[in-house]
C-alpha positions as CSV (number, residue, x, y, z in Angstrom):
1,X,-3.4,7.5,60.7
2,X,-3.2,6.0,57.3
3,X,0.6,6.3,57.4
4,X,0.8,4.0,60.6
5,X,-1.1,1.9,58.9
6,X,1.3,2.2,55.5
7,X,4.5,1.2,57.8
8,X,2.9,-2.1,57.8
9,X,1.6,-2.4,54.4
10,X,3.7,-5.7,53.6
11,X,2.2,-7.1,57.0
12,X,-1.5,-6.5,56.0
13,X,-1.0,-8.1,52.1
14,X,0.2,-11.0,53.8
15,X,-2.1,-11.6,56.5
16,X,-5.2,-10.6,53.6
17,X,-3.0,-13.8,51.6
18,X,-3.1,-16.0,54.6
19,X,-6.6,-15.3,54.6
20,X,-7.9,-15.7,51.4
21,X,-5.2,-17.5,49.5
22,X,-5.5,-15.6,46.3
23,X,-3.0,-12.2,45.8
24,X,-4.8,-9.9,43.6
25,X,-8.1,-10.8,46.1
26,X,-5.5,-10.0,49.2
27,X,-4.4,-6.4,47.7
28,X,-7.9,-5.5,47.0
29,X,-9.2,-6.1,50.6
30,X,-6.2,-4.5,51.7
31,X,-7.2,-1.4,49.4
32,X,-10.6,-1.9,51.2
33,X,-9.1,-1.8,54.2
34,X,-7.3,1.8,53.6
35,X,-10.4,3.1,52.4
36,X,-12.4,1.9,55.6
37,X,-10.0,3.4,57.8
38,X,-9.6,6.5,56.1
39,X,-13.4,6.9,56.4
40,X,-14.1,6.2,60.1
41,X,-10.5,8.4,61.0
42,X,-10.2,6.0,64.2
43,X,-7.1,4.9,66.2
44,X,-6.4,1.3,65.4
45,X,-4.1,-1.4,66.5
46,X,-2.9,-4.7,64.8
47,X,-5.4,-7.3,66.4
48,X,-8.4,-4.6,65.1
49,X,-7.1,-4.5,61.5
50,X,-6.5,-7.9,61.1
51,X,-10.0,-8.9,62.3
52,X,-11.1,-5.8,59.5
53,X,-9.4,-7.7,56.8
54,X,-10.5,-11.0,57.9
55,X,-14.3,-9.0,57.7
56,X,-13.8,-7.7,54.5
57,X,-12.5,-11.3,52.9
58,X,-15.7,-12.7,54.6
59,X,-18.1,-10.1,52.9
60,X,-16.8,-10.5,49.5
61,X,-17.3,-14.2,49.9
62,X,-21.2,-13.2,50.8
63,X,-21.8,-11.0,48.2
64,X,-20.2,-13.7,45.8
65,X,-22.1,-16.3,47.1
66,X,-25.4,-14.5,46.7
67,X,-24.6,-14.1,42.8
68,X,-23.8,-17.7,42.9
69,X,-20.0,-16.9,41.8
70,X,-18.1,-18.4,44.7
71,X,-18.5,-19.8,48.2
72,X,-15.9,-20.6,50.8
73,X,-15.5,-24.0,50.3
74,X,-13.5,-22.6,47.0
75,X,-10.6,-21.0,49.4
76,X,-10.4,-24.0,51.5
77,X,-9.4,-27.6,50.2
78,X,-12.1,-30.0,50.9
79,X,-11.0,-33.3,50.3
80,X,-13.7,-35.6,48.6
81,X,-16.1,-37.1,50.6
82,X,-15.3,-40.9,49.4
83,X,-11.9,-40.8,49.5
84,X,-10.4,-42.8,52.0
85,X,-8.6,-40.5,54.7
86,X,-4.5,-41.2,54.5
87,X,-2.4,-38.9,56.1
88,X,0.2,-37.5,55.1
89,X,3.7,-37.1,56.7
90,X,2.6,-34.0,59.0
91,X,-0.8,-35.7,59.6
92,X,0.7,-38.8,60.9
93,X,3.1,-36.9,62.3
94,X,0.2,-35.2,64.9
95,X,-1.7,-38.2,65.2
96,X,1.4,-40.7,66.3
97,X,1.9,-37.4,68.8
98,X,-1.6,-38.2,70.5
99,X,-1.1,-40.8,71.2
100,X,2.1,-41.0,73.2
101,X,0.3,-38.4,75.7
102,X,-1.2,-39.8,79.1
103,X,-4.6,-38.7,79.3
């Protein structure tokens, strides 16, 4: 099992990245991940392992945030609540596409 699951290694550090934005954080839930699997010796598929990862990223951020170290806010940019909302290109870009649609 753990070798199906090694075929894909380069697929699972990259969703862990997409997840959590940070490399060394994505290899080590990936490394979690391994050891999870290894442990419960079940069959998996993609959409199960992906959801594992996302599980994993979302219990470290718990565990951090109990200590006070981190929260989730810290992966994600939050833009400041009194600056003025401008889009950007790709913003305007979606909005401008709204509104050409015929509700």
């Amino acid at each position: 099992m753990l070798e199906e699951l090694s075929k894909k290694d380069k697929h699972w550090r990259k969703v862990a990245l997409r997840i959590c934005g940070d490399r060394m954080l994505a290899d080590d839930i990936v490394q979690q991940m391994y050891l999870y699997f290894y442990n419960k010796n079940c069959k998996v598929n993609d959409y199960y392992v992906s959801l594992k990862i996302y599980g994993l990223f979302i219990d470290y951020v718990r565990i951090k945030n109990k200590r006070g170290d981190v929260s989730l806010t810290d992966f994600y940019y939050v833009r400041d609540k009194n600056e003025a909302f401008e889009p950007d290109d790709y913003e305007m870009e979606i909005l401008t596409s709204f509104s050409k649609l015929d509700w």
